[in-house]
Structures are given as structure tokens and as C-alpha cells.
BATIBA-302192 format. One record per residue: x, y, z of N, C-alpha, C in turn. Coordinates in steps of 0.2 Angstrom, whole numbers, padded with zeros to 4 digits, always signed. Layout:
REM residues N
XYZXYZXYZ...
***
This chain:
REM residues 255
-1308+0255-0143-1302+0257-0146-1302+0260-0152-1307+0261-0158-1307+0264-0163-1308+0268-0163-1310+0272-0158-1314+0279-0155-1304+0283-0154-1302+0278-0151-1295+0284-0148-1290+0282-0156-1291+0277-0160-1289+0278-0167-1290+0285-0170-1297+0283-0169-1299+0291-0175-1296+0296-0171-1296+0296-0163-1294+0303-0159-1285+0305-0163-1282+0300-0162-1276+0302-0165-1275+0304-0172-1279+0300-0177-1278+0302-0184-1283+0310-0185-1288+0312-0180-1290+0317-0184-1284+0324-0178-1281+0319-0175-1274+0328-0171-1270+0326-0177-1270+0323-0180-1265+0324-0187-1269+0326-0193-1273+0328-0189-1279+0332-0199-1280+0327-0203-1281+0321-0199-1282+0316-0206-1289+0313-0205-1294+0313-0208-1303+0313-0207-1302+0305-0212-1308+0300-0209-1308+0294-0212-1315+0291-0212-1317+0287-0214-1322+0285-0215-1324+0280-0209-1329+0283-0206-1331+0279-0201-1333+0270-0200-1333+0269-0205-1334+0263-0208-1328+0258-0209-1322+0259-0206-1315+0257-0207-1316+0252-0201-1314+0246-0201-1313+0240-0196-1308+0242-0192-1305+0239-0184-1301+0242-0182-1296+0240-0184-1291+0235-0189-1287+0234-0191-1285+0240-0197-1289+0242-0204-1287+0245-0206-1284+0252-0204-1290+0254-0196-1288+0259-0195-1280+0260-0192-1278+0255-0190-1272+0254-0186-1267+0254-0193-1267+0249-0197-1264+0251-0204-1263+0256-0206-1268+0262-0207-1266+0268-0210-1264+0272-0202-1264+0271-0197-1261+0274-0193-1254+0277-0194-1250+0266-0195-1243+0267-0193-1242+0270-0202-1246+0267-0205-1242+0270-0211-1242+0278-0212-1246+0282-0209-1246+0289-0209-1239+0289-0204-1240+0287-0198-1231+0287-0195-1224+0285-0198-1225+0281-0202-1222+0280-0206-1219+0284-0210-1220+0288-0213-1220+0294-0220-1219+0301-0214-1223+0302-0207-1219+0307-0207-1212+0309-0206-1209+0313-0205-1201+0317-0205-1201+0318-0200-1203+0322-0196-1202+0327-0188-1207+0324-0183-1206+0325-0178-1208+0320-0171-1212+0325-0169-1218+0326-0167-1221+0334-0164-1219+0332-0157-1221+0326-0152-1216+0326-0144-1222+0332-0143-1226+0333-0143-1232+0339-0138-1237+0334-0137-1240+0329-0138-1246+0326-0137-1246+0322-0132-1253+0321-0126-1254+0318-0121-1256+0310-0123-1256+0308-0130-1257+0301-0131-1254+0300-0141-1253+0294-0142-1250+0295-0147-1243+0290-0146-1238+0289-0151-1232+0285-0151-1228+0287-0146-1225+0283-0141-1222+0285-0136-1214+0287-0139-1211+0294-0136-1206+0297-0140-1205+0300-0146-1212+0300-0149-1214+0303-0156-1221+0308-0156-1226+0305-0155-1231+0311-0152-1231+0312-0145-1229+0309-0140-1226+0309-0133-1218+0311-0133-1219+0317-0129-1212+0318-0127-1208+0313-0122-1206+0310-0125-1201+0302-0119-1195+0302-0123-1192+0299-0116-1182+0299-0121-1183+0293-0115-1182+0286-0118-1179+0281-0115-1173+0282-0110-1174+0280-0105-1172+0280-0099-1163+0274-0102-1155+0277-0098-1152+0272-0102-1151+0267-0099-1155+0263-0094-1155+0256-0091-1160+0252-0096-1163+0255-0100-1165+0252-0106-1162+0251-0114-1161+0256-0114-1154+0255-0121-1148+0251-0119-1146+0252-0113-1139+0248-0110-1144+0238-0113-1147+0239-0112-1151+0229-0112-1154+0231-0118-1158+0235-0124-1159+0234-0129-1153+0237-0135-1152+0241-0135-1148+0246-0138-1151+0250-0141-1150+0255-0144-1151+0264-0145-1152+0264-0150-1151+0259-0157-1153+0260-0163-1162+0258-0166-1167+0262-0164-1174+0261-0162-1177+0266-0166-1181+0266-0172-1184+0270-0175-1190+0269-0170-1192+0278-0167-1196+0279-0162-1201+0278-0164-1205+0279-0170-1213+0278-0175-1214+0271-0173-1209+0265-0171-1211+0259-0170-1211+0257-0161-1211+0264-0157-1213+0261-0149-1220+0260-0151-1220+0258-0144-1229+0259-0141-1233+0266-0143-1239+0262-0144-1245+0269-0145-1249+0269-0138-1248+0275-0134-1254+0274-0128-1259+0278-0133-1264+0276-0133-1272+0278-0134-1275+0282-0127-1280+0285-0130-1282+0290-0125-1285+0288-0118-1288+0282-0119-1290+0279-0112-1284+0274-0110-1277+0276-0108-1274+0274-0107-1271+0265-0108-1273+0266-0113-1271+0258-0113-1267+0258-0121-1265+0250-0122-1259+0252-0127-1258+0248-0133-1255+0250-0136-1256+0247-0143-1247+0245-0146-1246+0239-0147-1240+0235-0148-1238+0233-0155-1232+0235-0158-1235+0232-0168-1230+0225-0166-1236+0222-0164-1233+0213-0162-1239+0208-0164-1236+0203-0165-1243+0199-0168-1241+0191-0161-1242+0186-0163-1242+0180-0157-1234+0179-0156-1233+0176-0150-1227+0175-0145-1228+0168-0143-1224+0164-0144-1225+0159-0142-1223+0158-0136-1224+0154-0133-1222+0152-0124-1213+0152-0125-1210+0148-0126-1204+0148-0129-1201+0154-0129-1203+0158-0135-1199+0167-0134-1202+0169-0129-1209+0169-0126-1208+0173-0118-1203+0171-0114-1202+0164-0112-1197+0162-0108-1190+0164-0109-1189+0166-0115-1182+0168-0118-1182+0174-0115-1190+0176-0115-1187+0188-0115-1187+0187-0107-1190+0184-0104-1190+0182-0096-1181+0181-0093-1179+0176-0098-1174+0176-0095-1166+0178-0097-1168+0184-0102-1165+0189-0105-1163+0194-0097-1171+0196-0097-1173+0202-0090-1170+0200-0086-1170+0194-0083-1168+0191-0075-1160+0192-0074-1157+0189-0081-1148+0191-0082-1148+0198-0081-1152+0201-0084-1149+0211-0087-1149+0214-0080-1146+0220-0080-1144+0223-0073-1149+0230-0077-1150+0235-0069-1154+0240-0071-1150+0245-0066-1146+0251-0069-1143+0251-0065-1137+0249-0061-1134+0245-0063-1128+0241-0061-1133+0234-0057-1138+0235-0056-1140+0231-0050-1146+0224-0053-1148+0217-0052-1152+0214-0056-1156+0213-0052-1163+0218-0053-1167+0221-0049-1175+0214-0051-1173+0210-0055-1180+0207-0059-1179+0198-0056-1175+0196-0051-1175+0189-0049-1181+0186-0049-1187+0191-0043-1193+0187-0041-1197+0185-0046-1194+0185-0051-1199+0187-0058-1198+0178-0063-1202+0175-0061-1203+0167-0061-1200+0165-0069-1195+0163-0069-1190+0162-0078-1194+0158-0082-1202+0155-0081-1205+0153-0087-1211+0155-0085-1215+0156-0093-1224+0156-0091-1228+0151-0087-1231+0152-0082-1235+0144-0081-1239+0143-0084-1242+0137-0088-1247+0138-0095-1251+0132-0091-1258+0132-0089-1263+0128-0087-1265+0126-0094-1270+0121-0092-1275+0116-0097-1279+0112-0092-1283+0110-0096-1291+0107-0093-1287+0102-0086-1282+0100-0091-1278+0093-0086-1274+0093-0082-1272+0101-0083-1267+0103-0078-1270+0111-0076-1270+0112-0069-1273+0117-0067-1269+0120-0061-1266+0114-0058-1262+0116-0051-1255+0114-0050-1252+0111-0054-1246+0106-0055-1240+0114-0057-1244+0118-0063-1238+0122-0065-1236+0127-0059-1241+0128-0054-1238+0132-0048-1233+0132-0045-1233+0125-0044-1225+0120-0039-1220+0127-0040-1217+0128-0043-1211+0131-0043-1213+0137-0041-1216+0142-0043-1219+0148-0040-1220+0148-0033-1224+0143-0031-1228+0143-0023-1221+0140-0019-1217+0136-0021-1212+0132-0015-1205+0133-0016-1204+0140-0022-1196+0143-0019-1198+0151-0018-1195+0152-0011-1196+0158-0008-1194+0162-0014-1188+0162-0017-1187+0169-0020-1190+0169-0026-1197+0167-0028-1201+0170-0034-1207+0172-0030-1211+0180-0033-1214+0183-0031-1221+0185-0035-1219+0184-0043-1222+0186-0047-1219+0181-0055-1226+0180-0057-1226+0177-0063-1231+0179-0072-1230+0177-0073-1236+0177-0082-1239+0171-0081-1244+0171-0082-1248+0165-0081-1253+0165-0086-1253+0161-0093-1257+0160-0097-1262+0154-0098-1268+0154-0100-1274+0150-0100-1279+0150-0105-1281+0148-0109-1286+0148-0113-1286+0155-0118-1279+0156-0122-1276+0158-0127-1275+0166-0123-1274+0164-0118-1274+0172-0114-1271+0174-0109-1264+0179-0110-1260+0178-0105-1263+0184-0099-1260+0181-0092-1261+0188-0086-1254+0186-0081-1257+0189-0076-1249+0189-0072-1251+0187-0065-1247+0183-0061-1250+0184-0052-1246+0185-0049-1247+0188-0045-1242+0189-0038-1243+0185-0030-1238+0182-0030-1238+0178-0024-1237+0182-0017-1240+0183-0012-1240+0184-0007-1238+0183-0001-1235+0185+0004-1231+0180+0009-1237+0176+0014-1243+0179+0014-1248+0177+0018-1252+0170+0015-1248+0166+0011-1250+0162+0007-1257+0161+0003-1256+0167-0002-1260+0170-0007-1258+0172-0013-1262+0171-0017-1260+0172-0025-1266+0178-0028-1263+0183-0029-1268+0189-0034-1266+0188-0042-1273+0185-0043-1273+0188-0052-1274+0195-0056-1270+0195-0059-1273+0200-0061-1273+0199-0070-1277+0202-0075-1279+0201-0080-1275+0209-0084-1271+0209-0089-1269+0215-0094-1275+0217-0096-1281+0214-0099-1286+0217-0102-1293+0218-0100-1295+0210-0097-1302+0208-0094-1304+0211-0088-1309+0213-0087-1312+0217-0081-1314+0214-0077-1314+0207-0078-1319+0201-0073-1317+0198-0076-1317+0188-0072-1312+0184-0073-1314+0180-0080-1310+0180-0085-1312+0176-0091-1312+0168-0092-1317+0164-0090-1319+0157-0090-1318+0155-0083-1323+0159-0079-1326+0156-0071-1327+0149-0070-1327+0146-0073-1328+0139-0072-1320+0136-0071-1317+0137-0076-1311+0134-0075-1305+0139-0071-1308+0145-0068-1305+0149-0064-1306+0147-0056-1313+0145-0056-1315+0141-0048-1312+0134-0047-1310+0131-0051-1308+0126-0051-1300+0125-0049-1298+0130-0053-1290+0132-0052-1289+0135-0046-1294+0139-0041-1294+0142-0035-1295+0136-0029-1298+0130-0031-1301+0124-0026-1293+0122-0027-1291+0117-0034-1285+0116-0033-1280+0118-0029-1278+0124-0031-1273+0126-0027-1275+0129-0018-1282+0127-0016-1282+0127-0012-1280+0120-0006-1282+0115-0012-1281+0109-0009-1273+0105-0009-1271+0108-0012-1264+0104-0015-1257+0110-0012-1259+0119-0009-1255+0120-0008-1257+0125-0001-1263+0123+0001-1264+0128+0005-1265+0135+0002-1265+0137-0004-1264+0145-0005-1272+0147-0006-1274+0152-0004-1280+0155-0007-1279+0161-0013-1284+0161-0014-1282+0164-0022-1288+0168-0024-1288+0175-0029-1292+0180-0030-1290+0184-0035-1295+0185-0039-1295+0191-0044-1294+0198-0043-1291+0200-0045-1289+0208-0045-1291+0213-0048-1297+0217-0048-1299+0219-0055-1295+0226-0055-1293+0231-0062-1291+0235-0063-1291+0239-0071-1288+0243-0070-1287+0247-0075-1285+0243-0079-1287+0243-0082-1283+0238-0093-1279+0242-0094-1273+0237-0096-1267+0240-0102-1269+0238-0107-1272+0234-0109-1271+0231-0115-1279+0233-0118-1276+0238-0126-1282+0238-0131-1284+0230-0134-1287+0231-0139-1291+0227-0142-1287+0223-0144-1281+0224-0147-1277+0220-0151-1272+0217-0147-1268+0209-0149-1267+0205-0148-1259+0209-0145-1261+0211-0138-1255+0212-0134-1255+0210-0127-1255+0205-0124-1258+0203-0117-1252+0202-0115-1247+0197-0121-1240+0194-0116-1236+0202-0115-1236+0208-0120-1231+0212-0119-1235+0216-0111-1238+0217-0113-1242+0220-0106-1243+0217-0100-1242+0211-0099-1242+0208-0093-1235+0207-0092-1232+0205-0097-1223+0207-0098-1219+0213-0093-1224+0218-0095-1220+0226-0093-1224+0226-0087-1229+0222-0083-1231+0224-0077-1230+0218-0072-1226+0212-0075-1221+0209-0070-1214+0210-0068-1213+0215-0073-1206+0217-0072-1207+0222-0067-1213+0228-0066-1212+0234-0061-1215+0227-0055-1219+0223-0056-1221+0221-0047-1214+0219-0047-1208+0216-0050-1204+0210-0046-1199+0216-0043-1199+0221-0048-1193+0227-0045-1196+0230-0040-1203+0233-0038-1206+0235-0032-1211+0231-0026-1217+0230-0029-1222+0228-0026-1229+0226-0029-1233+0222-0027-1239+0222-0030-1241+0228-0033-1241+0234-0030-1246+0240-0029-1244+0243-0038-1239+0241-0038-1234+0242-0047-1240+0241-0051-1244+0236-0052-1250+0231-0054-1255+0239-0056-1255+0244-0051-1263+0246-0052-1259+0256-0054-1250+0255-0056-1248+0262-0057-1249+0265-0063-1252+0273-0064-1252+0273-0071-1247+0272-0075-1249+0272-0082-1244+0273-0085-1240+0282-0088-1236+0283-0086-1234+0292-0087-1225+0291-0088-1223+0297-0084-1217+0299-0087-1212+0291-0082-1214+0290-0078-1211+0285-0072-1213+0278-0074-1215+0277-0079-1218+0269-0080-1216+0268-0087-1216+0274-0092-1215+0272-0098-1210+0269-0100-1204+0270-0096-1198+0264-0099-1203+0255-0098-1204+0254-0093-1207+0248-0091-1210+0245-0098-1215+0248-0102-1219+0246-0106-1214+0245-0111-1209+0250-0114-1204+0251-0120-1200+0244-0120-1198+0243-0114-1193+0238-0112-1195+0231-0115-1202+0230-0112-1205+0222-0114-1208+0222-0120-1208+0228-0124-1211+0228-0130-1204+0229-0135-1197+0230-0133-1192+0231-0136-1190+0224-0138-1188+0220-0130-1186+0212-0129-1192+0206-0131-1196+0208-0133-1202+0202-0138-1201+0202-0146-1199+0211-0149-1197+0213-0154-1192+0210-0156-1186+0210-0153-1181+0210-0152-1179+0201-0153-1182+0195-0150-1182+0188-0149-1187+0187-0153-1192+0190-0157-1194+0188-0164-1193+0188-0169-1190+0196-0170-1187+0197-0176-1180+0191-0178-1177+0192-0172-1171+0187-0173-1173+0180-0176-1176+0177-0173-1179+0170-0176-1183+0170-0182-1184+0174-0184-1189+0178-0191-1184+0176-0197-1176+0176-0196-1170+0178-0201-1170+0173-0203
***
């Protein structure tokens, strides 16, 4: 990730010292966005709506609202993945942005039902209990499913199967207690169960819940295949939206 840092700060003519940790880099980022005046809108990575030409879609402003200093969307970085100015989310505020989405209409129409209104949260002592509601009402399809400080998402399939999929990890993070969650739910619901490996959304920094966030909401409104689409002019509301409604349900409890 600090490689696509410095890639943005030197298309701004700003040369720095290779020795910066990724945190300061990201501080002198936003605060260079911060101070400028004019949105260049020509670049292929950079602040979504600011060095990206994007104009939020209005089924997004209709459920956030339009008042959005653009310097504070998302940053796609050059190897496509993203950078969010959010720090930790408690389980609590996820289930709140969840069941913000679930009421809001897109398009007149409330396109995000499959989309399971809590996070399932595993622990050593519970591994297959949080499933129940996922696995045994037909109308949930897709969920957030957090474990060992690390959220992902899965999608339940009609052939009595569950895909994992991970916003960052390439491969399954804590195979032991990932086998063990796979035997479980073999035994207790009949499902088979499997990892999904894919492209990461998620940079280095603490953004897993917004990014598994924005790629429950495209599976529940289309299909698994959502899971593996890039991110460009057809996906970026998705990403704005669940980075909009986390900001949104933190800042308010902040007051």
C-alpha cells in the first residue's frame, strides 16, 4: 500500500521521504487534500469524485444526503483496492448501518432484504450457533461474518452451501479454527462450506467492515458473481454508500 501512497502524492508533485511509516503517509495525504481548492476529476486512482471523475449516483444521496465534502470519499489506490478515513466499528453500529440499508429504497424499490440485519460474530465457543438465522430463513442470502478481529462476508447458496469470502486475505486467516467451523456446520446443518479466494478491496488499513459492507450490499441486490466485480464507474456508488452510512452512525454517537 505505501508504494500506491507515494504513487498519488508524487501525481501531485509532492516528493517525500522514503522512510515515512504508512500512517504518516496517509496523514500528509488527506491533509494535502485537505488544503486543496479545485478537484482535478482526470485521474485513474486517487479520491473518488475528486482525483476520480465520479458524481454519486441519486439513490445514494436520496439515503445519505448531498451535503459531502468530496476530499473525504474513498481513496482507490492504484492496485485497486481502498482506503477509508474510518478507524473501528463496533458490532452494534454495523447492525445499525445494516438495518438502515435493509429499510432505505434504491430506486423506489428495497432492493437489500437478503442482506442478514446483524453481523454473525464467532468465538472459540461458539462457531456454528450464529448461523441459525442465515442458514434456516429462506429470505437471507448473504451476511458479514466477523472472527478473530476480522470482518468477511458469506453468501449462502441454494444448494446447501456457504462461500466465504475475505475483503483482504488471499488465503483463509486461522485454518484451524476455520476447519473446525466447516466440520460444524457440516454437522449441525448439513451445509458444506468453502473459501473463495479473490481480489482484495481492502488496503493495509483498518477497513474490512466498510468493504465487506459495500460487497454485501452488491451480492444481496444481484448475485454472488457481485463478490469478484471490479471496482469502476458501475460499482463506485456501492463502495461511497457503506463508507457514507458507517461515517454517518459514528460521527452521530461521537456528539
Amino acid at each position: 500500500m505505501k508504494s500506491s501512497f507515494y504513487d498519488i502524492l508524487r501525481a501531485h508533485n509532492v516528493l517525500v521521504s522514503s522512510e515515512l511509516k504508512t500512517h504518516e503517509l496517509y496523514d500528509l495525504l488527506l491533509a494535502l487534500y485537505l488544503v486543496e481548492e479545485n478537484a482535478t476529476r482526470n485521474k485513474q486512482y486517487g479520491i473518488l469524485g475528486w482525483d476520480i471523475a465520479f458524481t454519486p449516483s441519486h439513490w445514494v444521496e436520496s439515503i445519505t444526503g448531498s451535503d459531502w465534502d468530496p476530499r473525504l470519499n474513498p481513496i482507490l489506490l492504484k492496485n485497486n483496492t481502498w482506503v477509508h478515513h474510518s478507524g473501528d466499528v463496533s458490532g452494534r453500529q454495523i447492525n445499525r448501518a445494516i438495518s438502515i440499508l435493509r429499510a432505505a429504497k434504491k430506486d423506489g424499490q428495497r432492493r437489500w432484504q437478503s442482506f442478514l440485519p446483524r453481523v454473525i460474530e464467532l468465538h472459540d465457543d461458539e462457531i456454528t450457533e450464529p448461523f441459525q438465522q442465515l442458514i434456516e430463513d429462506p429470505q437471507y442470502h448473504v451476511a458479514m461474518v466477523g472472527w478473530k478481529s476480522h470482518m468477511r462476508f458469506v453468501y449462502k447458496e441454494n444448494d446447501r452451501h456457504l462461500s466465504f469470502f475475505d475483503p483482504w486475505m488471499q488465503d483463509v486467516d486461522r485454518q484451524e479454527f476455520f476447519s473446525r467451523m466447516q466440520e460444524g456446520l457440516e454437522e449441525t446443518y448439513g451445509y458444506s462450506s468453502a473459501f473463495i479466494r479473490r481480489q482484495e478491496d481492502q488496503s493495509e488499513e483498518n477497513s474490512c467492515v466498510i468493504d465487506s459492507l459495500a460487497r454485501c450490499l452488491m451480492i444481496a441486490e444481484y448475485n454472488e458473481e457481485a463478490a469478484f466485480w471490479p471496482w469502476d464507474e458501475s460499482t463506485f456508488d456501492y463502495a461511497l454508500m457503506a463508507a457514507r452510512i458507517i461515517h454517518i452512525i459514528v460521527t452521530k454517537e461521537e456528539r
